[in-house]
C-alpha positions as CSV (number, residue, x, y, z in Angstrom):
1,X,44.1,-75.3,-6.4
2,X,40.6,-74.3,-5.8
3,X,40.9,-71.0,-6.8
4,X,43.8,-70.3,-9.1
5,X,46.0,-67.5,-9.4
6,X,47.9,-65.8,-11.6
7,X,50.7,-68.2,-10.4
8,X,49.0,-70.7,-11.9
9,X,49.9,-69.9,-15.7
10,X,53.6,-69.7,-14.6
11,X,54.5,-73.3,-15.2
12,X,53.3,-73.0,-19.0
13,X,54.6,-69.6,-19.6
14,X,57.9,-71.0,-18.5
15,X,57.7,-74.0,-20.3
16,X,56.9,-71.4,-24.0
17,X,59.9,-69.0,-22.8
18,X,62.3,-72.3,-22.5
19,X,61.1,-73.6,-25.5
20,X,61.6,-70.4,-27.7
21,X,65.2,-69.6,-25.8
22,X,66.6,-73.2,-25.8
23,X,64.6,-74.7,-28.6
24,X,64.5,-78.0,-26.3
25,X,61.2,-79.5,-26.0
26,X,62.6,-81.9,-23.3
27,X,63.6,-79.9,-21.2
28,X,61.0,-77.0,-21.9
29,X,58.5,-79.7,-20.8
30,X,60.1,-80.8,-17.9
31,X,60.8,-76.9,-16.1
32,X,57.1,-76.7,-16.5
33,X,56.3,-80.0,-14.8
34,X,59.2,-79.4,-11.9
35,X,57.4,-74.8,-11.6
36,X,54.1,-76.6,-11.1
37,X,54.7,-79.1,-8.6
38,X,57.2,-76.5,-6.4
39,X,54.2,-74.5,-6.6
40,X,51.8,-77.3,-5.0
41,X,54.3,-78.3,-2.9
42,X,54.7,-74.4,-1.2
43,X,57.5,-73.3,-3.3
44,X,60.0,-76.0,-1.8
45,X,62.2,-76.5,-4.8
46,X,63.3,-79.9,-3.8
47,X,60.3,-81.3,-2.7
48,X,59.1,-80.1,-6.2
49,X,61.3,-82.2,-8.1
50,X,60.7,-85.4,-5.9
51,X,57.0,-84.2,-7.0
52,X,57.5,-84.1,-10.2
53,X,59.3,-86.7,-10.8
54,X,56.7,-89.4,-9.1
55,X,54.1,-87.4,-11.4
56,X,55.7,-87.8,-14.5
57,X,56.2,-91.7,-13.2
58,X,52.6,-92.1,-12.3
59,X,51.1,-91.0,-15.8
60,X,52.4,-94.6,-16.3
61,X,49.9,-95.9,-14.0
62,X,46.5,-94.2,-16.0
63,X,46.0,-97.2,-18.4
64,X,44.8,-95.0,-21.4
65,X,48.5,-92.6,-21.1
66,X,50.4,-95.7,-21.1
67,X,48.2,-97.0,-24.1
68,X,48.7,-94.1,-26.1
69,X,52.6,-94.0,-25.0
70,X,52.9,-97.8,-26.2
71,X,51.0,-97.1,-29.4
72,X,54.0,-94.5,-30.3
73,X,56.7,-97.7,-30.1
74,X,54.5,-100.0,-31.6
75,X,53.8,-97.6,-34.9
76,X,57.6,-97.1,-35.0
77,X,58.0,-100.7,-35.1
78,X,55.2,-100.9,-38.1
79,X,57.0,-98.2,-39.8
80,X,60.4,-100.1,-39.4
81,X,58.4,-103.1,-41.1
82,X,57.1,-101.5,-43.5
83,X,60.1,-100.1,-45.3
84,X,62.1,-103.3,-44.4
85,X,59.3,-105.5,-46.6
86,X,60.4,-103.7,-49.9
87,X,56.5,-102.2,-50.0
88,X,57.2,-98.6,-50.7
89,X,59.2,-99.9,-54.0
90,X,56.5,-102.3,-55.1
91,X,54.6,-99.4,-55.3
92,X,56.8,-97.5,-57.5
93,X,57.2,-100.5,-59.8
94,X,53.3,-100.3,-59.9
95,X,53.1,-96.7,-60.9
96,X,55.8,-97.6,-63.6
97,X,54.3,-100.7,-65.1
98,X,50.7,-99.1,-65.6
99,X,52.0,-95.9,-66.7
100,X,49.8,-93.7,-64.4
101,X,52.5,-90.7,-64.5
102,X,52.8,-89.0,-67.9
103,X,52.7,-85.7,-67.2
104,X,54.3,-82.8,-64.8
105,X,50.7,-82.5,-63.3
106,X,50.2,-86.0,-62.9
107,X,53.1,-86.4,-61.1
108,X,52.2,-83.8,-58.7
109,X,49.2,-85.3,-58.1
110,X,50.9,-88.1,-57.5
111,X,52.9,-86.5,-54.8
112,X,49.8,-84.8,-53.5
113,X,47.4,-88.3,-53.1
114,X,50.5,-90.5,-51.8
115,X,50.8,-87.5,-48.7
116,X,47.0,-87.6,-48.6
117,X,46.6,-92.0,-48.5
118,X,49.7,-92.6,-46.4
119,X,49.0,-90.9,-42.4
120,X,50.4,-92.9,-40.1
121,X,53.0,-90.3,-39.4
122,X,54.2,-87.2,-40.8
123,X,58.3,-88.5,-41.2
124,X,57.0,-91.6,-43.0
125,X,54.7,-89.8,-45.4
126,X,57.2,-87.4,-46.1
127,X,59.8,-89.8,-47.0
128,X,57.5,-92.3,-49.0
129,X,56.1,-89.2,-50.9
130,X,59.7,-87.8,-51.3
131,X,61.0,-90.8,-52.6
132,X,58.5,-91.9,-55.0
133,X,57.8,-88.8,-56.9
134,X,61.0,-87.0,-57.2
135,X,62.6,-89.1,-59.8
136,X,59.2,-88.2,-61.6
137,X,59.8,-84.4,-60.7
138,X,63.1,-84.4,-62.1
139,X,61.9,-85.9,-65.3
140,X,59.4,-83.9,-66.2
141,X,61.3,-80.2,-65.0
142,X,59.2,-79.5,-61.8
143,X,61.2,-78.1,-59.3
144,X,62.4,-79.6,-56.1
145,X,60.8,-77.0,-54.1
146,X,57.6,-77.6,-55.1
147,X,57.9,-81.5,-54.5
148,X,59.0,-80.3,-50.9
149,X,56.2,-77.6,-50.8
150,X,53.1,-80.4,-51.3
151,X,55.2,-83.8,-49.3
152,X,55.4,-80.8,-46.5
153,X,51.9,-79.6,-47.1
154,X,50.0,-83.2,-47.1
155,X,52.5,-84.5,-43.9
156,X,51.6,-82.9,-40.2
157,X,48.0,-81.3,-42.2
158,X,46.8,-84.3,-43.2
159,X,48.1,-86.5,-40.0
160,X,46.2,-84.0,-37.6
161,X,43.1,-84.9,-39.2
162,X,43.1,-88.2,-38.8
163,X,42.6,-90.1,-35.6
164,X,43.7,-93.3,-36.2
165,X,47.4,-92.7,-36.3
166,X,50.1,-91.5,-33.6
167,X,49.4,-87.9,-34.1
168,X,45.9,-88.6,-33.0
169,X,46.7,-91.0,-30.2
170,X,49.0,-88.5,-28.6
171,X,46.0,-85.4,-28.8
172,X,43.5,-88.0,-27.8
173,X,46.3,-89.1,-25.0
174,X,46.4,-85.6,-23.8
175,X,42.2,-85.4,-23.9
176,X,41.7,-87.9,-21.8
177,X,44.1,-87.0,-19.9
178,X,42.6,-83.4,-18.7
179,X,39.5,-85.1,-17.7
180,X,37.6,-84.5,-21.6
181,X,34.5,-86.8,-21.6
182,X,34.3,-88.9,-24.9
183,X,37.9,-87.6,-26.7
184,X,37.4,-88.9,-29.7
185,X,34.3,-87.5,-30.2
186,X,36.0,-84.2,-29.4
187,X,38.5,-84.8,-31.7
188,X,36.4,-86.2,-34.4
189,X,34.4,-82.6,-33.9
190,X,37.4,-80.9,-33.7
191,X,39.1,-82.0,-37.2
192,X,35.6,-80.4,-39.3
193,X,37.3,-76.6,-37.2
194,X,40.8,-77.1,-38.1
195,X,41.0,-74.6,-40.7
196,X,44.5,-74.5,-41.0
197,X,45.2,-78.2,-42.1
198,X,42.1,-78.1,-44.0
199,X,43.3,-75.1,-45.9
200,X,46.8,-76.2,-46.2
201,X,46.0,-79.5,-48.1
202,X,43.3,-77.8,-50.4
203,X,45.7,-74.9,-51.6
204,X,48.5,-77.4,-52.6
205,X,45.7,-79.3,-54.6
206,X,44.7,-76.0,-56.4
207,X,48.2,-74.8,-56.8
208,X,48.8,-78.1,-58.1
209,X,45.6,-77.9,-60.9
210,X,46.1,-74.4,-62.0
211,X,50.0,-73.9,-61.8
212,X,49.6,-71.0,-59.4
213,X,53.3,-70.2,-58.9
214,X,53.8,-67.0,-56.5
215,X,57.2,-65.4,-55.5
216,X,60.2,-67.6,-54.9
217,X,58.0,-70.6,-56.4
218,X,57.3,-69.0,-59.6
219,X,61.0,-68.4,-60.3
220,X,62.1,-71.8,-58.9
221,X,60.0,-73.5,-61.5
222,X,61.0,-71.4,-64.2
223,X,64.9,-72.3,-63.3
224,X,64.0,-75.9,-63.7
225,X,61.8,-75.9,-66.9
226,X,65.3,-74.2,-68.5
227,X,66.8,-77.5,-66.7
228,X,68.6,-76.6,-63.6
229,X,67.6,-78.6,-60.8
230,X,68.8,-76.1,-58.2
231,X,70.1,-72.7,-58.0
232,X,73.9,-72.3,-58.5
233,X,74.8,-71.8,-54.9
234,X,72.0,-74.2,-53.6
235,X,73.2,-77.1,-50.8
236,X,70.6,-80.0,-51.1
237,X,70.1,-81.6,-48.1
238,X,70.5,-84.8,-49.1
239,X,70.7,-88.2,-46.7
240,X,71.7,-91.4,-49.6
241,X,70.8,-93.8,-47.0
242,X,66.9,-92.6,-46.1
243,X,66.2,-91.2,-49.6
244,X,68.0,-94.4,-51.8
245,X,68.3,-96.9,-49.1
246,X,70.1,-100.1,-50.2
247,X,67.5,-102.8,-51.8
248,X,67.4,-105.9,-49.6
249,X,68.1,-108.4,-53.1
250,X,66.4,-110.8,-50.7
251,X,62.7,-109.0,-50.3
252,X,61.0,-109.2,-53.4
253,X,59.4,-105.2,-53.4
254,X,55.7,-105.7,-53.4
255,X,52.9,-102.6,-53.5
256,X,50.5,-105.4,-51.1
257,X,53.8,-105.0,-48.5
258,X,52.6,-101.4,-48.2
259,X,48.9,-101.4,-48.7
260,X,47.7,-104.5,-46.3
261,X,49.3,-103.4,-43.2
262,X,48.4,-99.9,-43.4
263,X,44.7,-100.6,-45.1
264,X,44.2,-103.3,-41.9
265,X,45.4,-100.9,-39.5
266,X,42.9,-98.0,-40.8
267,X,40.0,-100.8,-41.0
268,X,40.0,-102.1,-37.3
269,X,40.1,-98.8,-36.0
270,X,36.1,-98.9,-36.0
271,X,36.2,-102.6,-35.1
272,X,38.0,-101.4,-31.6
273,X,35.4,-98.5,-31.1
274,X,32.9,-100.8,-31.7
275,X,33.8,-103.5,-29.3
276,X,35.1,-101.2,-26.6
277,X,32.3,-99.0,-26.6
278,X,30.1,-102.4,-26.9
279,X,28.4,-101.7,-30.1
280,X,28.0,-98.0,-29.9
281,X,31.2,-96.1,-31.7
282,X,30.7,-93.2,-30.1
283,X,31.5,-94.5,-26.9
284,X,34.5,-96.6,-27.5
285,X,38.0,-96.0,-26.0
286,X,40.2,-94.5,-28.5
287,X,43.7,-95.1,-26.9
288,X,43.1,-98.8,-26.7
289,X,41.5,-98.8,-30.4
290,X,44.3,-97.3,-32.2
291,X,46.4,-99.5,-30.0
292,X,44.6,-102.7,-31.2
293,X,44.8,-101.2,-34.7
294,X,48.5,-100.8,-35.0
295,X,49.1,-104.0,-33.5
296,X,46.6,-105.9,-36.1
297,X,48.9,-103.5,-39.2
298,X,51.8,-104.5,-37.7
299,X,50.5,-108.5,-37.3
300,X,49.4,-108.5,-41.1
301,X,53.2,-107.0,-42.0
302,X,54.7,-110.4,-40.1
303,X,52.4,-112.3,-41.4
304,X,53.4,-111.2,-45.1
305,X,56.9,-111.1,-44.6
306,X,56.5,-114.6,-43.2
307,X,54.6,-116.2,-45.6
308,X,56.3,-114.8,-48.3
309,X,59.6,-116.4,-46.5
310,X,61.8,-113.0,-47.0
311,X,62.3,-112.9,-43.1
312,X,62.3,-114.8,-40.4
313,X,60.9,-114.1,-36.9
314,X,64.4,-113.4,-35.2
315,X,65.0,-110.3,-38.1
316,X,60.9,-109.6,-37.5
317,X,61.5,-108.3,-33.9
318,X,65.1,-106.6,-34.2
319,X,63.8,-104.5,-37.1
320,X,60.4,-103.8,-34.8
321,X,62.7,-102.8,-31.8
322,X,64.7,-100.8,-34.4
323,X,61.7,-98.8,-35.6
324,X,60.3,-98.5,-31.8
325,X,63.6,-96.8,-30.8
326,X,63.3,-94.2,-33.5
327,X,59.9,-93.0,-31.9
328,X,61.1,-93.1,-28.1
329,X,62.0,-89.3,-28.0
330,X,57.9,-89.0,-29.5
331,X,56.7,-91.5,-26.6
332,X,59.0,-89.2,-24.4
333,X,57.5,-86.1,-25.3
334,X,54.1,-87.6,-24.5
335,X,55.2,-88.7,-21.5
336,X,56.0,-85.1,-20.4
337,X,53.1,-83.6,-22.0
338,X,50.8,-85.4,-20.2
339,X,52.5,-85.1,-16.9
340,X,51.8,-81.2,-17.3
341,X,48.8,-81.3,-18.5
342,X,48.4,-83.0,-15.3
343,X,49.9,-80.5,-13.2
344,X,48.1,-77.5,-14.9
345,X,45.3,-79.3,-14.3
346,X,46.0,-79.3,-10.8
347,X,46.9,-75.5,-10.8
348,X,43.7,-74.2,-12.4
349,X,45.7,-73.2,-15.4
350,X,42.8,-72.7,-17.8
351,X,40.2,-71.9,-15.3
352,X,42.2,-69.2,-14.4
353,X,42.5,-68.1,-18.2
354,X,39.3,-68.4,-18.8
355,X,37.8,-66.2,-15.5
356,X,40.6,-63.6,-16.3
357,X,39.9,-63.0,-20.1
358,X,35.9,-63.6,-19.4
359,X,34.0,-60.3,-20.1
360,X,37.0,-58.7,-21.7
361,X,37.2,-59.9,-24.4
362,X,34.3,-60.7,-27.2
363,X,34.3,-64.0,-28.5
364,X,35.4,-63.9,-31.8
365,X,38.9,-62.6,-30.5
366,X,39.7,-66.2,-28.2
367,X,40.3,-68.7,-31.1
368,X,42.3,-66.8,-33.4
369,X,43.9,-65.7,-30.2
370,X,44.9,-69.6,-29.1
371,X,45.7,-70.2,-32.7
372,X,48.3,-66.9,-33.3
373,X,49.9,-68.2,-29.7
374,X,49.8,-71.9,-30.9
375,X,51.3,-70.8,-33.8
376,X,54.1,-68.5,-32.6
377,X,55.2,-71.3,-30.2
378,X,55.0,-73.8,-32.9
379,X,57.2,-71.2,-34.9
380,X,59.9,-70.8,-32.6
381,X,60.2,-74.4,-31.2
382,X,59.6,-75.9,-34.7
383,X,57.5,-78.9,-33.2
384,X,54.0,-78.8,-33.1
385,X,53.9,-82.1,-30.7
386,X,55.1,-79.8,-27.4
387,X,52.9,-76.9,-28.7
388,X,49.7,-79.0,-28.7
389,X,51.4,-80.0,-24.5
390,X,51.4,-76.8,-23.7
391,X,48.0,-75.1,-25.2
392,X,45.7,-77.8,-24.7
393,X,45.8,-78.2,-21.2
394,X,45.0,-74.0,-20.7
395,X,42.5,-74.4,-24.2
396,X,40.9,-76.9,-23.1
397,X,39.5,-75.7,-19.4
398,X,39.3,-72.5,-20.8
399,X,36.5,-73.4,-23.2
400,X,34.9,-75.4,-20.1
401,X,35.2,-71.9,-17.5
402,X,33.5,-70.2,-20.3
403,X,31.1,-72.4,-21.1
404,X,31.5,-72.5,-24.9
405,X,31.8,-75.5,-27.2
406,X,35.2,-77.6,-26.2
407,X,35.7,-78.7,-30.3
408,X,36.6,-74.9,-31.6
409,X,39.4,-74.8,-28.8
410,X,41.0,-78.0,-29.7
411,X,41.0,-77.5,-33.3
412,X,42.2,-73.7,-32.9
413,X,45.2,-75.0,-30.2
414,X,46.3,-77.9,-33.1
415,X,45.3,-75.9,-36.3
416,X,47.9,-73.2,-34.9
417,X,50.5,-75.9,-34.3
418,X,50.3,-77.4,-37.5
419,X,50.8,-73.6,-38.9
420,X,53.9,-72.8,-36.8
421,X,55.4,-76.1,-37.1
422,X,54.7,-75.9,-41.2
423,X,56.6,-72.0,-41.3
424,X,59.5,-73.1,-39.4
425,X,62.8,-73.6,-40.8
426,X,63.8,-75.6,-37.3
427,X,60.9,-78.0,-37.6
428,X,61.9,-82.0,-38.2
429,X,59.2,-81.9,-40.6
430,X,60.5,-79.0,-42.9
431,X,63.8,-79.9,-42.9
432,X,63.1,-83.4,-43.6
433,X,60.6,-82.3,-46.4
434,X,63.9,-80.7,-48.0
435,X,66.3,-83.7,-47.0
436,X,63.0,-85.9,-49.3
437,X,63.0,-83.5,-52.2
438,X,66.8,-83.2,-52.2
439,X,66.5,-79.8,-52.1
440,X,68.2,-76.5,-50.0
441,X,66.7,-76.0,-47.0
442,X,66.3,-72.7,-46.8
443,X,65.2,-72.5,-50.7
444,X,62.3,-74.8,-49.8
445,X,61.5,-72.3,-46.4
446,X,61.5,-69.7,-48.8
447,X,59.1,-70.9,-51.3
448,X,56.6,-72.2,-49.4
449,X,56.1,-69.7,-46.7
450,X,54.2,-67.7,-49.0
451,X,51.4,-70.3,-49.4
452,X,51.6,-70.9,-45.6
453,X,50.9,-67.6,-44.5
454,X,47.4,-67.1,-47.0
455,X,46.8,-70.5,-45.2
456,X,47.2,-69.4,-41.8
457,X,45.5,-65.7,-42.6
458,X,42.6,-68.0,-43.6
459,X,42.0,-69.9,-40.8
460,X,42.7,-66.6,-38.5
461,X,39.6,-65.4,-40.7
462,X,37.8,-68.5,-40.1
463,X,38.3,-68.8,-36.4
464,X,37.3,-65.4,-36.1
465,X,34.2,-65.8,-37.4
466,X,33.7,-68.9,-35.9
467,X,34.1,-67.6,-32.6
468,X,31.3,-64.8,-33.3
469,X,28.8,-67.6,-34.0
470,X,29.8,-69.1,-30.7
């Protein structure tokens, strides 16, 4: 539209008002795509939904969406791999024969580094974390809810700041996908603003250092120092097959399973930029890097596993496929995502925004602003993946309408999905954080949100002043 209306923002705002009422990201994602393109297509319902549906189909044909889409399967598949080869058990076995954990601090460092090293997605890291440290937590009375309080706190924070994994391939999907000139130098920017994830993973650090137990934490810890692993009418969610799965006797459990593949992936990350952006790393494609990346993490994991004869190709690919099918709801969330940003796009969503709020407000208010909305929807939907679909694509041509920096709106649209998503009882990565740590749910929610919110009131502080400097 070449000059957008108020109409224009409908198709988002219906897309947050479907996500906080049915809690369905699918189908939140989708009303927005089928509002936009009834709109383009004159308010012809029908014709709308044949619209959308060849839009959604043609985000297929834009060779950096379907990169990003097939880097979700393929990291699926190296996470499959990964836990099939025995690695994550190695490395406990590695821990135990050196004796690096022999106190209750150590042990939450433990925790704390293992969420910090292993990013390649926020389930994985919580799980690994979960699983090698809470044996250690129960042995040396420190409670459950605080194991769940630092795997949660060094999952979705630390995965946002990092590019080369599928939390960064979807953002830089959706970048590139509004039009943003060199994304991963956006991003890269963008990551040194997000105050939130920053602040998140450095409280847990000093809570972990100086014992700094507040409210429902401070009593949960003293319950287990008297040696009660949870309170009397506590449920823990616990899932025996993901937290203790049964040992394959025929995969000898080496740390190098773990390390080599991931360490590989992380290294040719700047080997892609570099060759795709022919010698100058700035300019490299970062949908087909992190691509190339995986696929080299997930090469070196067959290669092992070969070599080290514990499988053999045929049981290679069915456990790839098995882990690719666990991430196809992700890949399908991208998939809508960037088929609204598209349409926004289209509509003028941001533009309009941005020439509506222009002169009204003073600068300092629009980033907290996009990170409290970011935030709320993050809250009520519990995921930040569809939050960071539906802000970005009015963030991002907001900053461009106003002619401010385009880094301080990313950060402040995925700083205030990381902070929703990390409040919310309903998020996949909160509950799973309890499901890890064998803990109650709702015990976990409890004890963390106060840490969450001096996180978030932090970064509201931050963006503010930020935004004044603008």
């Amino acid at each position: 539209m070449s000059d957008p209306t108020w109409i224009s923002i409908l198709p988002p705002v219906l897309a947050i008002v479907l996500a906080i009422a049915t809690r369905q990201v699918y189908l939140s994602l989708a009303g927005g795509i089928w509002m936009g393109w009834t709109i383009l297509e004159g308010w012809q319902p029908f014709s709308g939904l044949g619209a959308s549906i060849d839009a959604t189909v043609g985000v297929l044909g834009e060779a950096g969406d379907a990169k990003v889409i097939l880097f979700t399967l393929v990291i699926g598949a190296l996470i499959a791999t990964v836990e099939a080869s025995g690695g994550v058990r190695g490395f406990v076995s590695w821990l135990e024969e050196n004796e690096w954990v022999t106190t209750a601090k150590r042990s939450q460092l433990l925790a704390w580094g293992t969420g910090v090293v292993i990013f390649i997605e926020s389930n994985i890291t919580v799980l690994v974390a979960g699983s090698v440290a809470r044996p250690l937590f129960d042995r040396f009375r420190v409670s459950r809810e605080k194991l769940a309080y630092i795997i949660d706190s060094t999952s979705a924070p630390i995965c946002i700041l990092i590019p080369m994994n599928a939390w960064g391939a979807y953002n830089l999907g959706i970048l590139e996908g509004l039009g943003v000139e060199n994304a991963l130098g956006v991003f890269l920017q963008s990551i040194l603003f997000n105050f939130y994830a920053l602040a998140a993973v450095a409280l847990v650090l000093v809570v972990i250092l100086t014992g700094l137990d507040v409210g429902p934490m401070k009593a949960a810890e003293e319950r287990t120092r008297k040696g009660e692993l949870l309170w009397p009418d506590a449920t823990p969610m616990i899932d025996e097959e993901v937290l203790s799965p049964t040992p394959d006797d025929s995969v000898r459990p080496l740390a190098r399973n773990m390390f080599l593949p991931i360490a590989s992936m992380v290294l040719f990350m700047p080997v892609g930029l570099l060759i795709t952006g022919n010698g100058d790393l700035t300019a490299g494609s970062g949908s087909t890097s992190v691509l190339w990346a995986v696929m080299v993490g997930l090469a070196v994991a067959w290669v092992l596993l070969l070599a080290q004869r514990a499988f053999s190709v045929d049981e290679l690919v069915k456990v790839a496929l098995k882990g690719a099918g666990a991430l196809v709801p992700l890949a399908l969330i991208l998939l809508l995502a960037l088929a609204l940003g598209d349409v926004a796009q289209a509509l003028g969503t941001g533009i309009y925004v941005a020439q509506v709020t222009a002169g009204q407000m003073p600068n300092f208010v629009f980033l907290p602003l996009i990170f409290l909305v970011s935030g709320v929807i993050a809250f009520s939907t519990g995921t930040s993946w569809g939050t960071f679909a539906i802000m970005l694509p009015i963030a991002v041509p907001a900053a461009a309408t106003l002619a401010l920096p385009l880094p301080p709106f990313v950060a402040a649209s995925l700083a205030g999905g990381i902070f929703g998503d990390h409040c919310s009882p309903i998020s996949d990565t909160t509950i799973i954080s309890s499901m890890a740590a064998a803990t109650d749910h709702i015990d976990h929610v409890r004890t963390q949100l106060p840490y969450a919110l001096a996180g978030g009131t932090v970064a509201t502080v931050a963006f503010a002043l930020l935004g004044a400097s603008l």
